[in-house]
C-alpha positions as CSV (number, residue, x, y, z in Angstrom):
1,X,-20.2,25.2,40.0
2,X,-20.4,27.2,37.1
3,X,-16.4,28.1,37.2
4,X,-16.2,24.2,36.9
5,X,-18.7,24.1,34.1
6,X,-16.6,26.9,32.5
7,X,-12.9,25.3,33.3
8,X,-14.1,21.9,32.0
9,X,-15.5,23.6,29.0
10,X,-12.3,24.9,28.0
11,X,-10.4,22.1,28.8
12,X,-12.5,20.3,26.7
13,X,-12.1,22.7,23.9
14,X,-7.9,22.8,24.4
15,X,-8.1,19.0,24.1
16,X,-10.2,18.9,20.5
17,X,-8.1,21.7,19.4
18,X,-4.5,19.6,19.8
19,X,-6.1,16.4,18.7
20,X,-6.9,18.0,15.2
21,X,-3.9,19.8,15.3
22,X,-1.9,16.4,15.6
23,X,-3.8,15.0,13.5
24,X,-3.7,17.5,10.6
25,X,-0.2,17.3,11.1
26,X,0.6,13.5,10.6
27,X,-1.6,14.0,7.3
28,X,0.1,17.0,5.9
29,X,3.3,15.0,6.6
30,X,2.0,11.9,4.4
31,X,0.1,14.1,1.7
32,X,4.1,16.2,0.9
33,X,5.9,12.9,1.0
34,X,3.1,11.5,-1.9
35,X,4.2,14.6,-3.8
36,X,7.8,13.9,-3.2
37,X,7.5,10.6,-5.1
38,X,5.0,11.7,-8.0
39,X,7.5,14.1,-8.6
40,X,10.4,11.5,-8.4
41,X,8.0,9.2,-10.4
42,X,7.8,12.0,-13.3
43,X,11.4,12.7,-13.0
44,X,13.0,9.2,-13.4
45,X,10.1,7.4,-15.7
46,X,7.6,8.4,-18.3
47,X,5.1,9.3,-16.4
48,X,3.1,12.8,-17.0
49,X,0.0,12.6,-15.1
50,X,-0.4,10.8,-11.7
51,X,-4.1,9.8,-10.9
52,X,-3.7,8.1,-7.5
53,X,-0.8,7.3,-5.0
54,X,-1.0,4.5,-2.3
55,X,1.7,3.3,0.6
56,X,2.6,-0.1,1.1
57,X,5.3,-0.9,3.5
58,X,6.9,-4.9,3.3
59,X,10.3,-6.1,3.9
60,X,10.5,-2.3,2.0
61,X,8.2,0.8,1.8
62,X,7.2,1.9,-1.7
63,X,4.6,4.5,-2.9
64,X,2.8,3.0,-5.5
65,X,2.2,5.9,-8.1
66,X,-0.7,5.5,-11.0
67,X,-0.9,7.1,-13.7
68,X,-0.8,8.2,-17.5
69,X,3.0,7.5,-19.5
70,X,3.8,10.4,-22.2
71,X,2.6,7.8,-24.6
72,X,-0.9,7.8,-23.2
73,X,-0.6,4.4,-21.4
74,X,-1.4,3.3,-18.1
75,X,1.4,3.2,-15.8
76,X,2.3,2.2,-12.5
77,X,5.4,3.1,-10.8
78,X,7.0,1.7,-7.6
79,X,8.4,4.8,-5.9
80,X,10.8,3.4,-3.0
81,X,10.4,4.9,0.4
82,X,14.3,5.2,0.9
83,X,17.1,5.9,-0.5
84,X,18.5,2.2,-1.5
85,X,14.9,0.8,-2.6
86,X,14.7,0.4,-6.5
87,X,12.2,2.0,-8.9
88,X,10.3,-0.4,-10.8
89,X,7.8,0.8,-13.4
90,X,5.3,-1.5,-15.5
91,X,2.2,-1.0,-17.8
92,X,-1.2,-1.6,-16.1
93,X,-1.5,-4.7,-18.8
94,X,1.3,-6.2,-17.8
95,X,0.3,-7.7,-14.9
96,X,-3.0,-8.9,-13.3
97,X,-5.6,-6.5,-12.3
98,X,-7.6,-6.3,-9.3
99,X,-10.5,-7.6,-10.3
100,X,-9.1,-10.8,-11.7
101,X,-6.3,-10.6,-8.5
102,X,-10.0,-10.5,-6.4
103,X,-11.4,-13.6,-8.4
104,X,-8.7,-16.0,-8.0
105,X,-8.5,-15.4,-4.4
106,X,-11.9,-15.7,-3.7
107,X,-11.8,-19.2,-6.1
108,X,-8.4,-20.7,-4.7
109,X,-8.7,-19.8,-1.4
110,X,-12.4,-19.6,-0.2
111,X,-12.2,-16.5,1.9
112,X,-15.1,-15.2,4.2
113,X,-14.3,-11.8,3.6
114,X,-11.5,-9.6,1.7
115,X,-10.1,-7.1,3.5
116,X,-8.0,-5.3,0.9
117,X,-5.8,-5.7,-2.5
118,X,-3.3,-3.5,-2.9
119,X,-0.2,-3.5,-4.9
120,X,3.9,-4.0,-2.9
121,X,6.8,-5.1,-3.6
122,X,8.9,-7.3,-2.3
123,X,12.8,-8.5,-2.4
124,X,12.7,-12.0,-2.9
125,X,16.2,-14.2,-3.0
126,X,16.9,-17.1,-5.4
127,X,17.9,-20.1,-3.4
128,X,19.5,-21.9,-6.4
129,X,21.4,-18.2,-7.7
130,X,21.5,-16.5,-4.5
131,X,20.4,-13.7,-6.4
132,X,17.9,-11.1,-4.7
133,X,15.2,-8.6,-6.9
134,X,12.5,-7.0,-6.1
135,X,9.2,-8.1,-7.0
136,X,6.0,-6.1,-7.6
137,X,3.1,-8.5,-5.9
138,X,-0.1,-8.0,-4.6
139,X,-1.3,-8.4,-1.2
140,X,-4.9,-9.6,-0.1
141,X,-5.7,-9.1,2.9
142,X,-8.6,-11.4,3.8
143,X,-10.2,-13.1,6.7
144,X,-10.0,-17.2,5.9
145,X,-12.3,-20.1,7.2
146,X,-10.6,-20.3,10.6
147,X,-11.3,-16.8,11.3
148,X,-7.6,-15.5,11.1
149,X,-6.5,-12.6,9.2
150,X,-4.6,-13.8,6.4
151,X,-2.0,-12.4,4.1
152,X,-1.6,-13.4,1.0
153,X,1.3,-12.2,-1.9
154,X,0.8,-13.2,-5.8
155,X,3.2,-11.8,-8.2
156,X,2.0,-8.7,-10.0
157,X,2.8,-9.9,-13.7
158,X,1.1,-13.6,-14.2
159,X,-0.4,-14.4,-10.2
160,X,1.7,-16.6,-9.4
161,X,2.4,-17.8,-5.6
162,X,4.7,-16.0,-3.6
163,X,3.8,-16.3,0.1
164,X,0.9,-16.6,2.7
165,X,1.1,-15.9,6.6
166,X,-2.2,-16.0,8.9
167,X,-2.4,-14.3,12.3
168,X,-5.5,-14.9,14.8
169,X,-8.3,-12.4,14.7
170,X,-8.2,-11.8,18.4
171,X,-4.7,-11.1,19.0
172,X,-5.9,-7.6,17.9
């Protein structure tokens, strides 16, 4: 009994050990790669100081790096994920912030609870040009009156409409 008590023990032990171990890992991974594009952001823009960094992935994946320009503004830069992505880098007062991005949503589309806001981009074609750019948008994430989890993009620089998608809550 007590060589069970003992093997289960350290079985137990060998299991929270590679757990962390995994799991410090995929972190350590993310945490180098947020370096990699502050350091991108400082070479290719203005920017000096970088206060936060957050990951959106879309039709493209972007690090979205804030910070302080060498002109002591605030600055948000667009850091592509790969290789053919585009940086795209605008003053904080250019565009909407989220608190207002949070008020309009919560005004135009009566949500029962927001989820998230967090800044993306997007490439987005012109029908009439067939032209394609990318976009800096926000996406809320919020759950709507049907109970569905619901996506919604505004444009970063004046909130204007860009898309909306729903999925039901208990497909998850």
């Amino acid at each position: 009994m007590k060589k069970w008590l003992f093997f289960i023990s350290l079985l137990l032990i060998f299991v929270i050990w590679q757990a962390s171990y995994i799991y410090m890992e995929s972190i350590g991974g993310l945490k180098k790669e947020e370096q990699d594009a502050i350091s991108y952001a400082k070479k290719h823009t203005n920017l000096i100081q970088a206060t936060d960094v957050e990951y959106y992935h879309g039709s493209s994946a972007y690090y979205i790096v804030y910070g302080r320009s060498k002109y002591n503004e605030d600055l948000i830069v667009w850091v592509p994920a790969s290789e053919d992505g585009e940086l795209l880098t605008r003053l904080v007062n250019q565009g909407w912030k989220k608190e207002k991005v949070r008020s309009h949503v919560m005004e135009s589309q009566n949500p029962l609870e927001i989820i998230d806001i967090r800044l993306g981009a997007e490439v987005m074609k012109d029908n009439r040009t067939e032209k394609t750019e990318i976009i800096p948008l926000w996406e809320v994430t919020y759950i709507d009156q049907q109970n569905r989890y619901t996506y919604y993009f505004i444009k970063f620089i004046d909130g204007s409409f860009v898309k909306r998608y729903s999925l039901k809550k208990d497909r998850f």
